[in-house]
N, C-alpha and C positions, 0 to 999 in steps of 0.2 A: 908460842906454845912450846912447852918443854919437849924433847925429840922422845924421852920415854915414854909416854904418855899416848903415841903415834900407835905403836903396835896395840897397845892395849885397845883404843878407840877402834881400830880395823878392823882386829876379829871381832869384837862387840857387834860390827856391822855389818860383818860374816855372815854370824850367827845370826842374826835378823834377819837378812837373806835367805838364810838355811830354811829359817823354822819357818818363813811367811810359806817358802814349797811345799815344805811338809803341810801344812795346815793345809792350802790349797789340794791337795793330792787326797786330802784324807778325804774330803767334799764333794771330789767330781763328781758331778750330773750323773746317775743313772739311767742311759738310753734301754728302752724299751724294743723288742724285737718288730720289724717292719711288720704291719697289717696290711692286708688286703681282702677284701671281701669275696664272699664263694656265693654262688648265683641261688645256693639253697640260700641263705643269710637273705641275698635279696629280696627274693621270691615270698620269704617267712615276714620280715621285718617293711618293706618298702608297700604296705596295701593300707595306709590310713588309718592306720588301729594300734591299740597296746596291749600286750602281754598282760593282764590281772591276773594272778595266782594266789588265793590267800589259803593261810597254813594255821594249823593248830597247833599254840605256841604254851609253852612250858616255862614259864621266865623264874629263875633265881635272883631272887632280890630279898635283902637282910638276912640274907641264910635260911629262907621258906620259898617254894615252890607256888610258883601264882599262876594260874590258868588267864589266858588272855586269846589274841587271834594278832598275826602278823601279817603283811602283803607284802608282794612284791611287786612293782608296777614299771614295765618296759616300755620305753618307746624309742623311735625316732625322731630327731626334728633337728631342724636348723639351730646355730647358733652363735653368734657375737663374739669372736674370741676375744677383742679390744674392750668391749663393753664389758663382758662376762655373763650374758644375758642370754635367753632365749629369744629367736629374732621372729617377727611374724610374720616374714617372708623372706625364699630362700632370694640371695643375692651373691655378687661375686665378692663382698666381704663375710658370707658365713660360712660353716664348715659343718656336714653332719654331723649328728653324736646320737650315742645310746644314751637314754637318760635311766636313770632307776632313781626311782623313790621308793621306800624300803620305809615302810612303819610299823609299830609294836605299841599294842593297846592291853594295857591290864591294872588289877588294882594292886593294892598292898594295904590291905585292911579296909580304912575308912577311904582311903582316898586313891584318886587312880593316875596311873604313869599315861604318858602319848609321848612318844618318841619318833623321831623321823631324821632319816638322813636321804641328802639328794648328791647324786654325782653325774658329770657332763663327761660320756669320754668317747673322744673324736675315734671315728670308726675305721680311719685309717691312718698309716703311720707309723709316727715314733713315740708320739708325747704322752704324757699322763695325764689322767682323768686333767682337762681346763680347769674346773670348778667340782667343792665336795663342800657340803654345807651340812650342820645336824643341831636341831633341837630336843630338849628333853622338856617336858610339863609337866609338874605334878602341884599337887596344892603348898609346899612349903615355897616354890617361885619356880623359874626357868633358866636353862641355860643354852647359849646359842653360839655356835663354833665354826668359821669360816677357812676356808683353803683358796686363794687365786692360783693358778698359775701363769706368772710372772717371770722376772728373772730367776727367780726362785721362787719358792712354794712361801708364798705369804697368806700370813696367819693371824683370823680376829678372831677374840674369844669375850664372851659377856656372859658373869654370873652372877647369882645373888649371895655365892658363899665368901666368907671372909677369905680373903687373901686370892680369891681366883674373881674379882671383880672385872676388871676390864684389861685385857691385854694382847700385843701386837708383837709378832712373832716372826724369825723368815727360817727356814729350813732350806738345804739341799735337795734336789730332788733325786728321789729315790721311790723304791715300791709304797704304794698304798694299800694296807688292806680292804679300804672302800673299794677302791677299782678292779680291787679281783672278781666279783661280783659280776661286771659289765664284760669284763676280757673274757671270763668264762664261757659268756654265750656269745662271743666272736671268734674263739679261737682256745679251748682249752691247752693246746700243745703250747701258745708261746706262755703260758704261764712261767715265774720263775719255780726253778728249786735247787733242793741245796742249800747251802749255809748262804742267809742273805738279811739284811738292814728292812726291816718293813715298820711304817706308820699302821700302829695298828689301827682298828673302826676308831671312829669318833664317839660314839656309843660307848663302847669299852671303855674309853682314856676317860670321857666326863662322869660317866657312872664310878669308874675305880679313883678316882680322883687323882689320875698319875700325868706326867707330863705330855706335854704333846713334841712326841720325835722319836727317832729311828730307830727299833729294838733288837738286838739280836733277833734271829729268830730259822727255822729250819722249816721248808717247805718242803711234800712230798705228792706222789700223784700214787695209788693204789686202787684193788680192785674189791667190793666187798659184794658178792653175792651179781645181783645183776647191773651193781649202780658202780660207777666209778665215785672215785672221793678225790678230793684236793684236801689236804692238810697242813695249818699252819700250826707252829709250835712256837711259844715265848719263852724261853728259859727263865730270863728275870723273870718275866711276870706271872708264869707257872701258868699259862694255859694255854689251851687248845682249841684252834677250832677246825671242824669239820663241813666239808660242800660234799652232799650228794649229790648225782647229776647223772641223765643220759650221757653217754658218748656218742652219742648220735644226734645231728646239727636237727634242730637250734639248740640243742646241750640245755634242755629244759631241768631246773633244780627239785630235786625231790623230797630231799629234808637239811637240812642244819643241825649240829650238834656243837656246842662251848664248854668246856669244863676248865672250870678254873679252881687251882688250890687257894684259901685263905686261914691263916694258923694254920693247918695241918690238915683242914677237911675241907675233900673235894664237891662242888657246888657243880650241877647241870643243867643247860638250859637246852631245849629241843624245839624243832619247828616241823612239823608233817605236813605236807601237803594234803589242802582238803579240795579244792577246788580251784579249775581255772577258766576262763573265758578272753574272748580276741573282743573288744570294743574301741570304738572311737567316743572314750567314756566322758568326754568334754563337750559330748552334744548332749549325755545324758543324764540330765541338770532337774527335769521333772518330776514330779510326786509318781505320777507314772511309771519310772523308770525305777521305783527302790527293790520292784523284782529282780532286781541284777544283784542286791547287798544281798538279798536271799536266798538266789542263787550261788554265793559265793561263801555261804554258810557266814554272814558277818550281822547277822542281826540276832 
């Protein structure tokens, strides 16, 4: 090989060197502040039962205001980190977690939405939500979006729209906006804020049609009347979302607020707390039991 030709090929291989750090550096893993459990946490969450709260929901969808009802459903329970599963008994390979299912029922004319998103996130530690999964139903078809955590945040997604058909994805791991939901009624303070990289809802990303990965974004914690709020903001994506919430454990949620700009006008979506109850709602499975839907203003 010609001796000029020597330096030129060196630095080339430099610079491959350089850039593989740089890219590596730009990635790192976002570790999570250590959790540890407070004996009110215990005390509220470890008696066999889940948190049901359903809210009077306000959804923005095609730029009209739709009256619907949303839940939020807490629990405890073991589960699978290898598998990714919920286990049916605790063992020395499972791990606690808060679980939340989080669903949103309303129509849009003729036909109606059901949305639901599930997140696993281990109750103490460092890691992020294990698992966040979300579907959307409505009569034109479904779409359904998956998160492992993995060595990174590995990503299924399946729709019926052209061009978001079926696709597999890995991300960095970084903040979730799913898991702020869970972290909130374990710890409001280790929340992030400040200028931070957050995976917005899975809700959001399928409904706006936008990618799935890490957004600028600006989190804040403020006081508004009797409620604390947490507040997240997107620049790109122009919107906002708001957590009402006790400061006082279990840091129970009182409303939600979303506004988001599209062209030039601002869209709102709202959730009020209408009702809540403590059940072990997986025993109650009965015709008997739909005074609890009634209860919970859902019928």
């Amino acid at each position: 090989m010609s001796s000029k030709f020597q330096p030129l090929l060196f630095g080339t291989f430099l610079l491959f060197l350089l850039s593989g750090c740089e890219e590596n550096t730009s990635t790192e893993e976002v570790l999570l502040p250590e959790r540890k459990l407070s004996e009110k946490f215990k005390s509220y969450w470890f008696n066999g039962e889940a948190e049901i709260t359903s809210y009077k929901l306000d959804q923005s969808r095609y730029g009209e205001p739709r009256e619907g009802t949303a839940v939020l459903m807490y629990v405890t329970e073991e589960f699978l980190p290898e598998a990714q599963v919920k286990a049916n008994t605790k063992s020395d390979k499972t791990i606690p977690v808060l679980k939340l299912n989080a669903t949103k029922n309303f129509n849009t004319g003729i036909y109606p939405y059901s949305i639901m998103q599930s997140t696993f996130y281990p109750l103490e530690g460092r890691s992020h939500a294990l698992k966040v999964s979300a579907s959307i139903q409505e009569w034109c078809g479904h779409v359904y979006i998956q998160l492992n955590n993995r060595d990174n945040f590995k990503i299924d997604s399946h729709s019926y729209f052209e061009g978001e058909a079926d696709k597999e994805s890995e991300l960095s791991k970084t903040y979730l906006e799913n898991e702020v939901w869970t972290q909130l009624r374990i710890n409001p303070d280790l929340l992030p804020t400040g200028d931070i990289h957050m995976v917005p809802s899975f809700e959001t990303l399928r409904l706006a049609h936008k990618e799935t990965k890490a957004y600028d974004a600006m989190a804040e914690f403020y006081q508004d009347g009797e409620w604390s709020v947490y507040k997240i903001s997107y620049q790109e994506l122009k919107r906002d979302l708001k957590i009402y919430y006790s400061n006082i454990a279990p840091f129970k949620i009182e409303k939600w607020q979303e506004d988001s700009e599209v062209d030039g006008k601002l869209y709102t979506t709202t959730a009020t707390k209408m009702k809540e109850i403590k059940s072990d709602y997986w025993t109650k499975k009965s015709n008997k039991d739909l005074h609890l839907r009634e209860q919970l203003n859902l019928n």
